[in-house]
MARTOR-496892 format. One record per residue (C-alpha): x, y, z; residue number from 0; chain. Coordinates in steps of 0.02 Angstrom, whole numbers, plus 50000, padded with zeros to 5 digits. Example, Ala and Ser with C-alpha at 12.3 -4.5 7.8 and 13.67 -1.06 7.14 Angstrom:
BEGIN
+-------+-------+-------+-----+--------+
|     X |     Y |     Z | num | cadena |
+-------+-------+-------+-----+--------+
| 50615 | 49775 | 50390 |   0 |      A |
| 50684 | 49947 | 50357 |   1 |      A |
+-------+-------+-------+-----+--------+
This chain:
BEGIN
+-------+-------+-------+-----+--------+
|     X |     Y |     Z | num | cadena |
+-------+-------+-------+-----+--------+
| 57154 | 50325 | 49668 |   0 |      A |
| 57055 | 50476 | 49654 |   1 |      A |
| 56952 | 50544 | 49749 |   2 |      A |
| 56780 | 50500 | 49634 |   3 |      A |
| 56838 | 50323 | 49626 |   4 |      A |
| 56858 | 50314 | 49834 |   5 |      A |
| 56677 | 50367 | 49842 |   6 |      A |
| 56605 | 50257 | 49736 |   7 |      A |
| 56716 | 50109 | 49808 |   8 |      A |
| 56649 | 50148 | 49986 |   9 |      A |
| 56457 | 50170 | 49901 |  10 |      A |
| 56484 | 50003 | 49831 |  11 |      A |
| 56564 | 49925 | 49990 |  12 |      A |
| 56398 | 49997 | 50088 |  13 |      A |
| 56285 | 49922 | 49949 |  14 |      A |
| 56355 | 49764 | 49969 |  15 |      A |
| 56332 | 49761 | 50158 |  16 |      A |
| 56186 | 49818 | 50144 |  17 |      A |
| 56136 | 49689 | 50056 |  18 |      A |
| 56203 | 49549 | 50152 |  19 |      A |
| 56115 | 49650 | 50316 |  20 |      A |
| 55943 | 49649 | 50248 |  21 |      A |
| 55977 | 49467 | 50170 |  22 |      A |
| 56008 | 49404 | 50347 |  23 |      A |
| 55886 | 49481 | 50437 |  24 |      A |
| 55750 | 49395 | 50312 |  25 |      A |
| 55819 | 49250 | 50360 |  26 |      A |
| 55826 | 49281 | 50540 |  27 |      A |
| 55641 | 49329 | 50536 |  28 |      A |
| 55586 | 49184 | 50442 |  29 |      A |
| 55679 | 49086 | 50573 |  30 |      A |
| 55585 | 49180 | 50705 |  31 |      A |
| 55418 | 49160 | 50635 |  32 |      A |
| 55460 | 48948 | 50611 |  33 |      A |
| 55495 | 48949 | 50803 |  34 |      A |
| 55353 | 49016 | 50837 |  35 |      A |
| 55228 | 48906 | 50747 |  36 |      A |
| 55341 | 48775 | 50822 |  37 |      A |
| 55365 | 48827 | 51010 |  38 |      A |
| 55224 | 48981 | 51014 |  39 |      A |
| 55070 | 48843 | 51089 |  40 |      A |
| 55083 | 48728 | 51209 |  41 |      A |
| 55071 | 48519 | 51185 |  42 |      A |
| 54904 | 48505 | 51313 |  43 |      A |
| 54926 | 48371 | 51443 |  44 |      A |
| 54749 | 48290 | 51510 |  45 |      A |
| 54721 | 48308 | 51696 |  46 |      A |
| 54712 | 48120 | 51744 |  47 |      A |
| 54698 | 48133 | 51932 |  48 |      A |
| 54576 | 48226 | 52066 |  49 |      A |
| 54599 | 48301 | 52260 |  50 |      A |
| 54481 | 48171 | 52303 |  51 |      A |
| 54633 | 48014 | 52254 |  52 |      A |
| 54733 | 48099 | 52400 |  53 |      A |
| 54593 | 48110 | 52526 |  54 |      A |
| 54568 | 48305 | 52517 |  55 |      A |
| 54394 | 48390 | 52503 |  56 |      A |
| 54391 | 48523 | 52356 |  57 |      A |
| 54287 | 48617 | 52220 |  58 |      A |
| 54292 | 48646 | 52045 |  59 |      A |
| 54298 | 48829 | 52002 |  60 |      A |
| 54311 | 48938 | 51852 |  61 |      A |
| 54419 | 49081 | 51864 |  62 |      A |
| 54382 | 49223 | 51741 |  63 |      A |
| 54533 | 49260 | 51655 |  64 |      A |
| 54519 | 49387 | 51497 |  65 |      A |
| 54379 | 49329 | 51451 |  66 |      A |
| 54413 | 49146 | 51471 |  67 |      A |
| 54377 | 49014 | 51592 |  68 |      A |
| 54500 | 48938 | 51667 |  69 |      A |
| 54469 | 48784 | 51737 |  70 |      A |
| 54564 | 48748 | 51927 |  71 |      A |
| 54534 | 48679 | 52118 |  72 |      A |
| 54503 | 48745 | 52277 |  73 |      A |
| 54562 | 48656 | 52417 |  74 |      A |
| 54504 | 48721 | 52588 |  75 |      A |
| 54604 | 48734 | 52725 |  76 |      A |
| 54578 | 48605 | 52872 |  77 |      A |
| 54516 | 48675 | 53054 |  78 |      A |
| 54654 | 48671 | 53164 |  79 |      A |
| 54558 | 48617 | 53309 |  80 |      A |
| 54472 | 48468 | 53214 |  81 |      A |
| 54654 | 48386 | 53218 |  82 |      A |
| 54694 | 48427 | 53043 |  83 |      A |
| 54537 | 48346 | 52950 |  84 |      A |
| 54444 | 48432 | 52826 |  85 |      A |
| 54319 | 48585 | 52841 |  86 |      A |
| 54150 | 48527 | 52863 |  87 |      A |
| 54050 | 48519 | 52695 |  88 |      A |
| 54020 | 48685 | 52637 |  89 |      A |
| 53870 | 48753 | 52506 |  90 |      A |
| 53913 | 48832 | 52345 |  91 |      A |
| 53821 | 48913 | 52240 |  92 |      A |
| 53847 | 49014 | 52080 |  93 |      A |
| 53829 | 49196 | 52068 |  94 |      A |
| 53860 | 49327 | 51909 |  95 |      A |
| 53997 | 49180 | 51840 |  96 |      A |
| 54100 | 49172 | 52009 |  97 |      A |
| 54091 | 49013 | 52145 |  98 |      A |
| 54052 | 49062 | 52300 |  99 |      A |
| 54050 | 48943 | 52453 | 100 |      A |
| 53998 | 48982 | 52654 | 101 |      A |
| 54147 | 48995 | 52750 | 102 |      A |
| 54208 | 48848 | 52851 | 103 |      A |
| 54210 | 48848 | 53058 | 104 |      A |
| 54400 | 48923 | 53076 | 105 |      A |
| 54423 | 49112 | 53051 | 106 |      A |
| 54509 | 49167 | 52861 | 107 |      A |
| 54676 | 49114 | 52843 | 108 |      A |
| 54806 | 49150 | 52717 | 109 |      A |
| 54775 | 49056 | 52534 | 110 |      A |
| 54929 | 48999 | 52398 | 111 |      A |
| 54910 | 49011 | 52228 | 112 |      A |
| 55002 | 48850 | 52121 | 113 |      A |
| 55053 | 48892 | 51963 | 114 |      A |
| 55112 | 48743 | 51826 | 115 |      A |
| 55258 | 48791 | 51723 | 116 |      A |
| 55238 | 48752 | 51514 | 117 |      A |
| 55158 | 48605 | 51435 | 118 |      A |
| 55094 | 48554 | 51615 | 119 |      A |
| 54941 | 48544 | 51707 | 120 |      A |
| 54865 | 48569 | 51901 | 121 |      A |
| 54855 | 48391 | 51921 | 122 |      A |
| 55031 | 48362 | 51885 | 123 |      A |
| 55085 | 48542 | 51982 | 124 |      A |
| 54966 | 48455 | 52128 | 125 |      A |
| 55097 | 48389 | 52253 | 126 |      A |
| 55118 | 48579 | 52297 | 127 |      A |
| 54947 | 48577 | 52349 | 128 |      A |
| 54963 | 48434 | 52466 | 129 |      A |
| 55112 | 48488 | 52579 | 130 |      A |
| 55062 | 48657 | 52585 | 131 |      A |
| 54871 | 48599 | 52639 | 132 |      A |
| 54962 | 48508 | 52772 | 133 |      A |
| 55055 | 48674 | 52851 | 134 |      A |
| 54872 | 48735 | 52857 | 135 |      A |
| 54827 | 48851 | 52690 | 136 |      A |
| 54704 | 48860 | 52602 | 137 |      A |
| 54765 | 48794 | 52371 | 138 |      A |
| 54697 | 48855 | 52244 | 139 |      A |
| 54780 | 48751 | 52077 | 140 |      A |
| 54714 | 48778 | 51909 | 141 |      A |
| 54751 | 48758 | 51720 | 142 |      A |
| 54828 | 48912 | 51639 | 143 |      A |
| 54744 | 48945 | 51463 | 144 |      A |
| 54802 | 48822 | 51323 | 145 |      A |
| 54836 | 48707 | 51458 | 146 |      A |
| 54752 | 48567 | 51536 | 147 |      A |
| 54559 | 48582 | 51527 | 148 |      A |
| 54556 | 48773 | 51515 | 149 |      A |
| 54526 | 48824 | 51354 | 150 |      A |
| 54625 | 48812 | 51201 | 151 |      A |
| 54711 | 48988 | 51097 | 152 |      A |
| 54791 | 49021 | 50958 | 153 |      A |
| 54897 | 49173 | 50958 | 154 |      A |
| 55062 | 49108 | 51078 | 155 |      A |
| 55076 | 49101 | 51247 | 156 |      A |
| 55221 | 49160 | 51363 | 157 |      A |
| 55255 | 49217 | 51525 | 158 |      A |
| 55151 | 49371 | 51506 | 159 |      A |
| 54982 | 49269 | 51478 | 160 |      A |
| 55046 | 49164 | 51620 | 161 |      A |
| 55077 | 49313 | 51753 | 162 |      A |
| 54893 | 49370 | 51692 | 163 |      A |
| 54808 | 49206 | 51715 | 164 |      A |
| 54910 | 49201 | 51913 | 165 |      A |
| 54846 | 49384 | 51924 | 166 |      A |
| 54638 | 49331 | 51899 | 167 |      A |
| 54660 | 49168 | 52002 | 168 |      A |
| 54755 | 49286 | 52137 | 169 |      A |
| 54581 | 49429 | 52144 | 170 |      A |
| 54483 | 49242 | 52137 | 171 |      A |
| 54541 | 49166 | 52282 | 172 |      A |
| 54554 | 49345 | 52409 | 173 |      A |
| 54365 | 49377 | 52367 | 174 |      A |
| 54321 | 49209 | 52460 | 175 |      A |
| 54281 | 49256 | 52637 | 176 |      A |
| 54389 | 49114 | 52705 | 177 |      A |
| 54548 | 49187 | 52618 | 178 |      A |
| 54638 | 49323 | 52736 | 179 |      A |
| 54787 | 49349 | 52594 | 180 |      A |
| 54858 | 49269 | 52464 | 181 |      A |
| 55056 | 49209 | 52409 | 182 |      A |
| 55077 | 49138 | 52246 | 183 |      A |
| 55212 | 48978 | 52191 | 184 |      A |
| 55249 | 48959 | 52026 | 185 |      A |
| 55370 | 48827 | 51920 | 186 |      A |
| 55492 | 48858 | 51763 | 187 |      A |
| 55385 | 48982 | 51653 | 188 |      A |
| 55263 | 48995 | 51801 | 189 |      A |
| 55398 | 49046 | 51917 | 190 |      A |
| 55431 | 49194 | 51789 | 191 |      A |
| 55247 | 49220 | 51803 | 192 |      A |
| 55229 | 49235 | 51969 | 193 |      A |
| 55377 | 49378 | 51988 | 194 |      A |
| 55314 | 49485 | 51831 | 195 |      A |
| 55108 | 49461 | 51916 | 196 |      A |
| 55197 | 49523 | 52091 | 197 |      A |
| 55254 | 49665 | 52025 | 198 |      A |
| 55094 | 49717 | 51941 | 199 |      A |
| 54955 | 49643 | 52081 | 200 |      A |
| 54993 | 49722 | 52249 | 201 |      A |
| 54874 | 49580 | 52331 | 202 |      A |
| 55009 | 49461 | 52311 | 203 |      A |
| 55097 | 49474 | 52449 | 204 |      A |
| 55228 | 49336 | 52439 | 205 |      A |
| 55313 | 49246 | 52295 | 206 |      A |
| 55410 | 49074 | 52307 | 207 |      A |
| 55483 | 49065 | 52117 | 208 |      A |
| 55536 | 48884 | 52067 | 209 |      A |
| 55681 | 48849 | 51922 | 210 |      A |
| 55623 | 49030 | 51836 | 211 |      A |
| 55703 | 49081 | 51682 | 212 |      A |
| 55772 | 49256 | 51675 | 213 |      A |
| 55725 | 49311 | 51535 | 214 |      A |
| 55647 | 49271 | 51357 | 215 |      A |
| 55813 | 49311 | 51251 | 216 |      A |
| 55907 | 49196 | 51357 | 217 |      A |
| 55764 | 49052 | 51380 | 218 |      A |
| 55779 | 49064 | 51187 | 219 |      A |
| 55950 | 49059 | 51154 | 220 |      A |
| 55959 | 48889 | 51273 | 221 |      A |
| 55809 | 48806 | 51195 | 222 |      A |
| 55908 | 48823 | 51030 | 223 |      A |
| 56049 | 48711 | 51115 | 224 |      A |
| 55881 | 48592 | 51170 | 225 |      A |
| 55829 | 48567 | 51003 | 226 |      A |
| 55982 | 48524 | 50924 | 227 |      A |
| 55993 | 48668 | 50825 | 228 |      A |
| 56193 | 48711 | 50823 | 229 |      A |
| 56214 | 48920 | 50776 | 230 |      A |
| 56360 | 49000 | 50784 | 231 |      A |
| 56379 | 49103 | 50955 | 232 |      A |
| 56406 | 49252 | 50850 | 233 |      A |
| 56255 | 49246 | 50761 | 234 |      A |
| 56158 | 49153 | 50912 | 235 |      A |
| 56159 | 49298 | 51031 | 236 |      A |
| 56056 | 49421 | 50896 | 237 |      A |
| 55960 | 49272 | 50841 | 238 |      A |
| 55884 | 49240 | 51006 | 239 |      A |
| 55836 | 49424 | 51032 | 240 |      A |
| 55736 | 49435 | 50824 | 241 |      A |
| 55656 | 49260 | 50868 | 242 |      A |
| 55608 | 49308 | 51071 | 243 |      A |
| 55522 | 49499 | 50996 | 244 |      A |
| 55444 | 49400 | 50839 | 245 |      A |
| 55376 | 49263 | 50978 | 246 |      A |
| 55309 | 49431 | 51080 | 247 |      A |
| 55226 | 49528 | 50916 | 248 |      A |
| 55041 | 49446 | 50904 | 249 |      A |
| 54985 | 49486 | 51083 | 250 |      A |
| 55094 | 49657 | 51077 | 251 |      A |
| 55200 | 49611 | 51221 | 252 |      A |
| 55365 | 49704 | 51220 | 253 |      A |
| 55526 | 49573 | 51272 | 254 |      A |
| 55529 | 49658 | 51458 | 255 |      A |
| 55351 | 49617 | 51472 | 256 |      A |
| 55405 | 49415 | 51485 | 257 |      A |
| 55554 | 49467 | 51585 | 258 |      A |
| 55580 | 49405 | 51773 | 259 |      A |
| 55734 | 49519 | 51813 | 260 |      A |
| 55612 | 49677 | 51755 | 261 |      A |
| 55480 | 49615 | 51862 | 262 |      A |
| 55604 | 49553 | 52004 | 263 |      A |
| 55655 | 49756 | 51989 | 264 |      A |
| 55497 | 49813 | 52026 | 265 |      A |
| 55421 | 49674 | 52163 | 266 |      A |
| 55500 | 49733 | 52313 | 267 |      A |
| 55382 | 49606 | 52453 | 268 |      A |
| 55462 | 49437 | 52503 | 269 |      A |
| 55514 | 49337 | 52368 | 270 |      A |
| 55594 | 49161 | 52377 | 271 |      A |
| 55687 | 49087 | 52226 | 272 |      A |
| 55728 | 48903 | 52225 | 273 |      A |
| 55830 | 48789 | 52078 | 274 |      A |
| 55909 | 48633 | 52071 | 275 |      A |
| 56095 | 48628 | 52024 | 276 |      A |
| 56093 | 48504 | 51913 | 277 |      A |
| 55938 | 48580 | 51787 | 278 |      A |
| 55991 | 48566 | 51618 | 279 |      A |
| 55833 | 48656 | 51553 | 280 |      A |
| 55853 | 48829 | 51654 | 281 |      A |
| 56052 | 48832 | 51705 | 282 |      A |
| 56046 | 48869 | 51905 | 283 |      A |
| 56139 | 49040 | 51843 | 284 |      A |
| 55956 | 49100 | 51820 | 285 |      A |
| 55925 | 49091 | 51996 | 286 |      A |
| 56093 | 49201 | 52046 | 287 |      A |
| 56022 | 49329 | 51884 | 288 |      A |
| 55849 | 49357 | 51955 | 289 |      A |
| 55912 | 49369 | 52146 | 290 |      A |
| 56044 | 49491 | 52088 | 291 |      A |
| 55902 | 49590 | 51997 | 292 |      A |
| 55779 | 49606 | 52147 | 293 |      A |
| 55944 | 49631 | 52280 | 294 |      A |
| 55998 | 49787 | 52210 | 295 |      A |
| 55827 | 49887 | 52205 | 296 |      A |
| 55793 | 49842 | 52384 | 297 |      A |
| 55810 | 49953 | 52546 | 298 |      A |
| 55838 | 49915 | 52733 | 299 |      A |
| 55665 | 49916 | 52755 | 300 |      A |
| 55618 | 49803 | 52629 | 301 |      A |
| 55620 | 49599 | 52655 | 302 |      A |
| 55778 | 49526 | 52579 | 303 |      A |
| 55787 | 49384 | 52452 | 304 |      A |
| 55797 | 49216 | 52494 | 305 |      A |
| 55868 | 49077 | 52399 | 306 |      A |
| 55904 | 48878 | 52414 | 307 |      A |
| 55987 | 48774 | 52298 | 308 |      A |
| 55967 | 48597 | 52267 | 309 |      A |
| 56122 | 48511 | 52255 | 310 |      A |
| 56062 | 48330 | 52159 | 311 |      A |
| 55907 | 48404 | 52074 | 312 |      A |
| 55863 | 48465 | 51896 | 313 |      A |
| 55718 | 48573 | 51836 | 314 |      A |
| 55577 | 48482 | 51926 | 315 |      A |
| 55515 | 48368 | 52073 | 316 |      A |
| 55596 | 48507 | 52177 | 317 |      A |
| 55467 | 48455 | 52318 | 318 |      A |
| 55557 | 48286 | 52346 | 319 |      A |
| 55666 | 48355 | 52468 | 320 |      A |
| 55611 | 48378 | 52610 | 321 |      A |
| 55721 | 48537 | 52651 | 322 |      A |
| 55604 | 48595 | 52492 | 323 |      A |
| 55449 | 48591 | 52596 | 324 |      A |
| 55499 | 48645 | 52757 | 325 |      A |
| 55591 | 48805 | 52679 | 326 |      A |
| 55431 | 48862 | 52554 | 327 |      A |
| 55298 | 48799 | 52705 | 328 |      A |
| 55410 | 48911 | 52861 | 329 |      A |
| 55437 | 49059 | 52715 | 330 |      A |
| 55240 | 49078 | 52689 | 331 |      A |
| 55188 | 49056 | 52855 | 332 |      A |
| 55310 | 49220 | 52907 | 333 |      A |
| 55271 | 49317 | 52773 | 334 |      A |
| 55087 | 49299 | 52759 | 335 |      A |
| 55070 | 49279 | 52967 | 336 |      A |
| 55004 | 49127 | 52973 | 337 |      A |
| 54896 | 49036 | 53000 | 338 |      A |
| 55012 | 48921 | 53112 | 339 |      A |
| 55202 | 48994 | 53173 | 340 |      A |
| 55324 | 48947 | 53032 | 341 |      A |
| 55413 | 48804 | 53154 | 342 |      A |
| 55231 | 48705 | 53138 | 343 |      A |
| 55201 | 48745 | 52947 | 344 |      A |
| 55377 | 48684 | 52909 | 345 |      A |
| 55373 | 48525 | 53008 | 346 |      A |
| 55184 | 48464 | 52945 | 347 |      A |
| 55263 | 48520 | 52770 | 348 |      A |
| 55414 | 48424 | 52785 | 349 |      A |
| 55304 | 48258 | 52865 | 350 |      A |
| 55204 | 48265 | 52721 | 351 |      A |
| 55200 | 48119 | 52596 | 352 |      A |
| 55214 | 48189 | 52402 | 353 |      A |
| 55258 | 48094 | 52250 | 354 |      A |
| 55297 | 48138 | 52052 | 355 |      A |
| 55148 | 48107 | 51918 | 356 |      A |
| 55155 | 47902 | 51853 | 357 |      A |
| 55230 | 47990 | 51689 | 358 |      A |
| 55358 | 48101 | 51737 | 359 |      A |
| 55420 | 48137 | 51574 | 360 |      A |
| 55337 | 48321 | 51477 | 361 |      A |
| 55377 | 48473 | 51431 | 362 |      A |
| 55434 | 48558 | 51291 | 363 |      A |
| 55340 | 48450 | 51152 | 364 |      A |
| 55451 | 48533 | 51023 | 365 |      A |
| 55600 | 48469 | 51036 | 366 |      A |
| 55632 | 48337 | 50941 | 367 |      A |
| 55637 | 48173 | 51064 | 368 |      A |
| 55600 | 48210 | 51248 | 369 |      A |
| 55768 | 48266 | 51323 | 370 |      A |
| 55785 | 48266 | 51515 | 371 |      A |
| 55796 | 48416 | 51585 | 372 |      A |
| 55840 | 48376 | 51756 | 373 |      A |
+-------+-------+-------+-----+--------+
């Protein structure tokens, strides 16, 4: 063969794969872009309960969020020395868009941020709030935007939009005068939320993270295996990372911006990560991924990581067990100093009574029937 014919052998071999390359990306992209009309929004839930149904004293609030309003709870701490009952009632008033309220009798004390994970709401993310009311903070739960009563959107929402909705609920709740400093708990996308708004909002000063996903490419890749849809591994692996930067593209978010081993990098304060063993949404391997991530950045003077695994539980109703409690409860009442010693925070958190929503079953109103996820 000479050496013309060679050439134009190779040109047309090149051509050809070429062509199949640019062929398959189209089709990977208009895969992406279905996804994302499918998976981009959240299903909204209703909030179909109150503070009030468990005998706790609250407000509505707003909490300005880019330009939204999100809509949430504030549950005030109760006065040690009044043996655990509420604060007295307390004014509010309404001042350039933010609540405001007259502090109650006891001094400020440290506040927690709950944070619902996708296609969830503060009502059904409100157990939280009532074990860690009873180790003595002060809750603030709301609806992240597209969810619950805060208002609907329509480019897609992700664990960025999440980590900036924990971020304005975060400068909310430390400009009350009651608040001393704030930790922030967040669940399945919200636990990702919570890590990436840590590393951006220095007022957060503790982080319990609960069934997290690492990271976007791999979140995608299993939800995939949730919806039935059987790819190749081969061609699984790149088509998770086209679909998870096409999902990203509207708001301009970059993959690493949805990321909790970047953020877990970069958040060096005390940071908690709990997962159940047997979650078949977010593999308990995401847990060991993120704690590896935030391990190896820190120093001997920085706090180390803590984790706890849940041997018989799945992606949610971590806060059934009662080592659950007692671990997040002691955890923020060392790192945030207060407002009782750990020992007390975890035993009132462990005594305390919590149950699942009366419909258990939500999330992920894509795939095709509602598949357990643990």
């Amino acid at each position: 063969m000479t050496t013309k014919k060679r050439t134009r052998r190779k040109l047309r071999l090149f051509l050809g794969a070429a062509t199949v390359g640019v062929a398959a990306y189209g089709a990977a992209y208009r895969f992406a872009l279905r996804y994302r009309e499918r998976v981009g929004l959240p299903h909204r839930s209703p909030v179909e309960t109150t503070p009030s149904e468990f005998g706790l004293a609250y407000e509505p609030v707003e909490i300005p969020s880019c330009g939204l309003r999100l809509a949430g709870w504030f549950v005030p701490a109760a006065d040690d020395d009044a043996g655990g009952q509420p604060r007295r009632a307390r004014s509010a008033t309404v001042e350039s868009g933010a609540t405001t309220a007259t502090p109650g009798t006891a001094g400020p004390r440290p506040g927690i941020v709950v944070v619902h994970g996708w296609e969830s709401n503060r009502g059904r993310t409100f157990a939280h709030v009532r074990y860690l009311h009873a180790a003595g903070f002060h809750c603030l739960v709301f609806d992240v935007r597209g969810h619950g009563d805060s208002p609907p959107e329509t480019l897609p929402i992700n664990v960025p939009e999440f980590a900036d909705d924990t971020i304005a609920a975060v400068r909310w709740l430390t400009a009350r005068p009651e608040v001393s400093v704030a930790g922030v708990l967040g669940h399945s996308m919200g636990g990702a939320g919570v890590i990436v708004a840590a590393s951006r909002e220095p007022l957060i000063r503790a982080v319990v993270s609960l069934s997290a996903p690492a990271d976007l490419v791999r979140m995608t890749r299993k939800t995939f295996t949730m919806a039935e849809v059987h790819i190749p591994e081969p061609i699984a692996g790149p088509l998770a990372l086209i679909t998870a930067g096409v999902l990203m593209a509207p708001r301009r978010h970059s993959i690493d911006d949805a990321s909790a081993l970047v953020a877990a990098r970069r958040y060096r304060g005390p940071l908690l990560l709990i997962h159940g063993a047997e979650d078949h949404g977010v593999p308990v391997e995401h847990l060991d991924l993120i704690a590896q991530a935030a391990t190896e950045v820190r120093g001997p003077d920085d706090p180390p990581v803590e984790t706890l695994v849940l041997p018989e539980f799945g992606h949610r109703w971590l806060y059934e067990a009662p080592e659950f409690r007692r671990r997040v409860a002691w955890f923020f009442a060392e790192a945030l100093g207060g407002p009782v010693s750990p020992k007390v925070a975890a035993q009132r958190a462990e005594a305390c009574a919590v149950e699942r929503p009366l419909d258990p079953v939500y999330g992920f109103g894509a795939l095709p029937a509602r598949v357990p996820l643990g």
